[in-house]
ChimeraX commands (.cxc) that place a marker at each C-alpha (Angstrom):
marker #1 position -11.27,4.00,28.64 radius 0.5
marker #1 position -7.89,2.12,29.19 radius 0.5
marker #1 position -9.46,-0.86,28.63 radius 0.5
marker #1 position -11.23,0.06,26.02 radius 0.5
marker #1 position -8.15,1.13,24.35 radius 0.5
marker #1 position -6.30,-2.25,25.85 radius 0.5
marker #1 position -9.24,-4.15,23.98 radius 0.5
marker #1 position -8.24,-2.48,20.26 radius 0.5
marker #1 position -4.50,-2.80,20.14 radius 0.5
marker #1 position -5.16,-6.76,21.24 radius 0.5
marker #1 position -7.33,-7.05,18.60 radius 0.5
marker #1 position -5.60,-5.26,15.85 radius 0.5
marker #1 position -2.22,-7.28,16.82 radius 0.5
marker #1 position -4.20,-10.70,16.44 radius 0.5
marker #1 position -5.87,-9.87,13.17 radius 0.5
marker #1 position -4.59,-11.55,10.50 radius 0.5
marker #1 position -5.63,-8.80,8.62 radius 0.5
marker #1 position -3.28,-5.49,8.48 radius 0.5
marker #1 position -6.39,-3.24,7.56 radius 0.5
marker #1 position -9.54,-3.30,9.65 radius 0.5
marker #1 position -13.18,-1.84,9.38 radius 0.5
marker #1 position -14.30,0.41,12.50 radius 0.5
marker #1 position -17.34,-2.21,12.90 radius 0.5
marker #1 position -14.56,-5.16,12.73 radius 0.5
marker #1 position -12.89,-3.74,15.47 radius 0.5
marker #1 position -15.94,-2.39,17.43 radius 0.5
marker #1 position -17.54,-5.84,17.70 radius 0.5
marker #1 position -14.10,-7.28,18.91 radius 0.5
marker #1 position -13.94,-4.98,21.75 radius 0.5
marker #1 position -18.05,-5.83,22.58 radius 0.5
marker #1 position -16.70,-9.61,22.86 radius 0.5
marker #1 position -14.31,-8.33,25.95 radius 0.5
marker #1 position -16.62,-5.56,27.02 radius 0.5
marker #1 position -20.50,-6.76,25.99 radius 0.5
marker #1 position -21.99,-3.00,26.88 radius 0.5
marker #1 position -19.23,-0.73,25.31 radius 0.5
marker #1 position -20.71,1.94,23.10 radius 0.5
marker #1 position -19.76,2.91,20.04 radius 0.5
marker #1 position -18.85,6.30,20.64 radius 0.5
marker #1 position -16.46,5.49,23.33 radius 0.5
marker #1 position -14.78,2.57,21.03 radius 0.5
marker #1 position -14.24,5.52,18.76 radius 0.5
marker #1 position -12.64,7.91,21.37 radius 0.5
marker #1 position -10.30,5.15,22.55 radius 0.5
marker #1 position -9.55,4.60,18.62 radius 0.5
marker #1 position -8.95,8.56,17.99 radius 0.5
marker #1 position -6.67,8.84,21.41 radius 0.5
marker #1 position -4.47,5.56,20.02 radius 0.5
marker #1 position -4.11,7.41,16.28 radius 0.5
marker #1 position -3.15,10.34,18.00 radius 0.5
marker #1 position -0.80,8.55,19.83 radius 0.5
marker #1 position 0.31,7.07,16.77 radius 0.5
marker #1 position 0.01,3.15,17.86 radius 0.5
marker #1 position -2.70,3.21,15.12 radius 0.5
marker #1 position -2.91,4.35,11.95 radius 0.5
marker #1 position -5.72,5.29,9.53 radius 0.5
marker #1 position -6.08,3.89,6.25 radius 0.5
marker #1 position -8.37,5.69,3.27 radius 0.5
marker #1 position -9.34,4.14,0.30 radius 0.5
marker #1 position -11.10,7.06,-0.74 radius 0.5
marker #1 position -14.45,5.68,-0.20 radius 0.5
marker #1 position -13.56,3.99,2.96 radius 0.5
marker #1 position -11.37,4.59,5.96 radius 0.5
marker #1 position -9.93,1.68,7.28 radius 0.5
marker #1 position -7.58,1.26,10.70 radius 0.5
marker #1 position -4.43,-0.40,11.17 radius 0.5
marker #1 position -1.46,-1.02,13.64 radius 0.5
marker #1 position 1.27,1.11,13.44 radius 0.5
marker #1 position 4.14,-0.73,11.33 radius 0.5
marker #1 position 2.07,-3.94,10.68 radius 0.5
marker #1 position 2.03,-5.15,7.13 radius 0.5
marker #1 position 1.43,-2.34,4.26 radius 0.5
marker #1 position -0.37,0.03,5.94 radius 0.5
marker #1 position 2.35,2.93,6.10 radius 0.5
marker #1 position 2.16,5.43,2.96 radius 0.5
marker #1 position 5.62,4.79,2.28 radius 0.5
marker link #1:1,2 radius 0.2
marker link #1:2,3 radius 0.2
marker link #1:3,4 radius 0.2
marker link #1:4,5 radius 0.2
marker link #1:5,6 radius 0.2
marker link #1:6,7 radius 0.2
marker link #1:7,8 radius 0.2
marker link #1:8,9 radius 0.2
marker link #1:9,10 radius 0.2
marker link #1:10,11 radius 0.2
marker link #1:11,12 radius 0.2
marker link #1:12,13 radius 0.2
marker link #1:13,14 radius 0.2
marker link #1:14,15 radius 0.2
marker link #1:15,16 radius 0.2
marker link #1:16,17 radius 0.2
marker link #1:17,18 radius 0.2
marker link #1:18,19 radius 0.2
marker link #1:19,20 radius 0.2
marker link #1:20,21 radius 0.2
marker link #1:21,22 radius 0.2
marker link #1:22,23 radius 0.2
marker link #1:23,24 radius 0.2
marker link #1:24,25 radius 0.2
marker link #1:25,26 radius 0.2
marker link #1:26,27 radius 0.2
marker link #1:27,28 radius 0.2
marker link #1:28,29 radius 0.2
marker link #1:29,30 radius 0.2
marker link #1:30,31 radius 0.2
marker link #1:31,32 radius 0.2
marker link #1:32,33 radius 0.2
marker link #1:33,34 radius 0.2
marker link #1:34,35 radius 0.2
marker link #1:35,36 radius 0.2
marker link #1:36,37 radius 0.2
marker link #1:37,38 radius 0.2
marker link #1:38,39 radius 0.2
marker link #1:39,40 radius 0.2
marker link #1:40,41 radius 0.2
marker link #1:41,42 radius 0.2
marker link #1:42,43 radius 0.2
marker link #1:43,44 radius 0.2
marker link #1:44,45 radius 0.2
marker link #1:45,46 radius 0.2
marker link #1:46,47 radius 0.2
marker link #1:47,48 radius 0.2
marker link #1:48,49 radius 0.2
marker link #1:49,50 radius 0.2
marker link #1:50,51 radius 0.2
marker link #1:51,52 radius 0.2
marker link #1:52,53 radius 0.2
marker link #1:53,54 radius 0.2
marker link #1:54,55 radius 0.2
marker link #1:55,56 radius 0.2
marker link #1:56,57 radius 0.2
marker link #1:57,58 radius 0.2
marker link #1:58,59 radius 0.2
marker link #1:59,60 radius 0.2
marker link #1:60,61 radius 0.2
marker link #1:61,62 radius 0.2
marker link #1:62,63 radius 0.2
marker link #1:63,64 radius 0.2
marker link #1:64,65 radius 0.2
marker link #1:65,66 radius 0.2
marker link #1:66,67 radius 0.2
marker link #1:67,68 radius 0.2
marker link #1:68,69 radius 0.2
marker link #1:69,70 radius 0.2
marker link #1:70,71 radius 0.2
marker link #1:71,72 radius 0.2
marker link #1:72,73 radius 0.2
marker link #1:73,74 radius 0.2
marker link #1:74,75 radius 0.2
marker link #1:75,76 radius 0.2
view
């Protein structure tokens, strides 16, 4: 799971994009770990949120993710 999680936050602080799609960021971690499901990608996503490195960005139709503190994703 750690690496799982490891996997996301390298990702989402190389994108050059502040908001991110679940399937962006699951295909990202399949690059580092090819046989990664997606309900554990998901898990590792949900414990980083609720650890507050990540963030969750809605759209209303849509729920994006983003880093914590990178580019406009804070509701301020």
């Amino acid at each position: 799971m750690e690496d799982i999680r490891n996997a996301i936050l390298e990702f989402a602080e190389k994108s050059k994009k502040s908001k991110f799609y679940f399937s962006d960021m699951e295909k990202a971690v399949k690059k580092v770990i090819p046989d990664v499901k997606a309900r554990m990608v998901k898990k590792a996503a949900t414990s980083l949120i609720n650890e507050e490195k990540l963030i969750y960005f809605s759209t209303g139709s849509t729920t994006m993710y983003g880093l914590k503190g990178k580019g406009q994703t804070e509701d301020h």
